[in-house]
C-alpha positions in Angstrom: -183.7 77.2 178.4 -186.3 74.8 177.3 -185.3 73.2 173.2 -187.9 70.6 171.6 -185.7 68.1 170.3 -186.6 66.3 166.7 -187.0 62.7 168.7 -190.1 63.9 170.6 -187.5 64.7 173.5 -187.3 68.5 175.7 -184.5 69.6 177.3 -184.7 71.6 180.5 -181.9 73.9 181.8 -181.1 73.6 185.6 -178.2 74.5 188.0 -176.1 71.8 189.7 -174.3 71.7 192.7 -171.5 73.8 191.8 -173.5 76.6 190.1 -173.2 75.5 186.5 -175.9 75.1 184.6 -177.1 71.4 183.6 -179.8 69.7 181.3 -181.8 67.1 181.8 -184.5 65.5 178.7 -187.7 64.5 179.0 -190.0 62.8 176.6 -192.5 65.4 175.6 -195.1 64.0 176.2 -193.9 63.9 180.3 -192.8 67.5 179.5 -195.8 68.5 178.3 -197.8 66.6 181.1 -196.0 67.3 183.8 -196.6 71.2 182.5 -200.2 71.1 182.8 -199.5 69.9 186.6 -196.8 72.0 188.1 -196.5 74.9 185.9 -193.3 76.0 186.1 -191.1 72.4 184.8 -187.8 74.3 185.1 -188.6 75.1 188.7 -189.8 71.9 189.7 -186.6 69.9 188.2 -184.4 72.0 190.2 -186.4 71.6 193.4 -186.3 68.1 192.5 -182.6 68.0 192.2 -182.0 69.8 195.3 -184.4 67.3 196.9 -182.0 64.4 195.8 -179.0 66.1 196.6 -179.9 66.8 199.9 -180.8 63.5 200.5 -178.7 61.0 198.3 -179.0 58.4 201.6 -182.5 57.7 201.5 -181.8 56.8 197.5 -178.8 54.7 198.0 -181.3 51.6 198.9 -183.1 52.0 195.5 -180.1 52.9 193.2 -177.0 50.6 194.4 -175.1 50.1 190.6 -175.4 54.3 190.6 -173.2 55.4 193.3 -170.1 56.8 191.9 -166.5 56.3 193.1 -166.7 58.8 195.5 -170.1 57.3 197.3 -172.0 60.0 195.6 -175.0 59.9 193.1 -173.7 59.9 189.6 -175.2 62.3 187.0 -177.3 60.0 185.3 -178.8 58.0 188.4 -180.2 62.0 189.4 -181.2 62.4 186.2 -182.8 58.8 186.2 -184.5 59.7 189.6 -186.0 63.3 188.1 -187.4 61.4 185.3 -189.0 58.7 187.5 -190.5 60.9 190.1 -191.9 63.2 186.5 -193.6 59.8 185.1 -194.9 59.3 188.7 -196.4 62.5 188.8 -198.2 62.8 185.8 -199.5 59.0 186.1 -201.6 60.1 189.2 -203.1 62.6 187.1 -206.2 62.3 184.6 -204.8 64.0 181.5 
């Protein structure tokens, strides 16, 4: 699912850990960018969450305050991370 929010903001459907699906926002104009780029956005946020899951120790360094309870990533700090790595893709781009 892919909604265009009124606040220049897109939401993008993808599944967590458990199998339930998940959103994540983007401004659009990342959304839009990061489009022309890799295509398929919904594709690439998931691959970019299963990325991060897979290897929540090499962000631990970066993102110390977003370690939940538990020692794992919280929601937002993944979502934080997606949305980081999107702006960092589409600034080594000429749009």
């Amino acid at each position: 699912m892919q909604a265009t929010l009124g606040m220049d903001k897109t939401i993008f459907t993808f599944y967590d850990e458990s199998g339930s699906i998940s959103t994540l926002t983007l401004d659009k104009f990342v959304a839009d960018s990061l489009q022309l780029i890799v295509g398929d956005v919904h594709a690439w946020i998931q691959k970019q969450y299963n990325d991060i899951l897979a290897n929540e120790v090499r962000y631990k360094k970066y993102i110390k305050s977003s370690w939940g309870a538990n020692g794992e990533l919280t929601r937002r700090a993944i979502g934080d991370i997606i949305r980081a790595t999107a702006i960092n893709a589409i600034g080594s781009f000429d749009l």
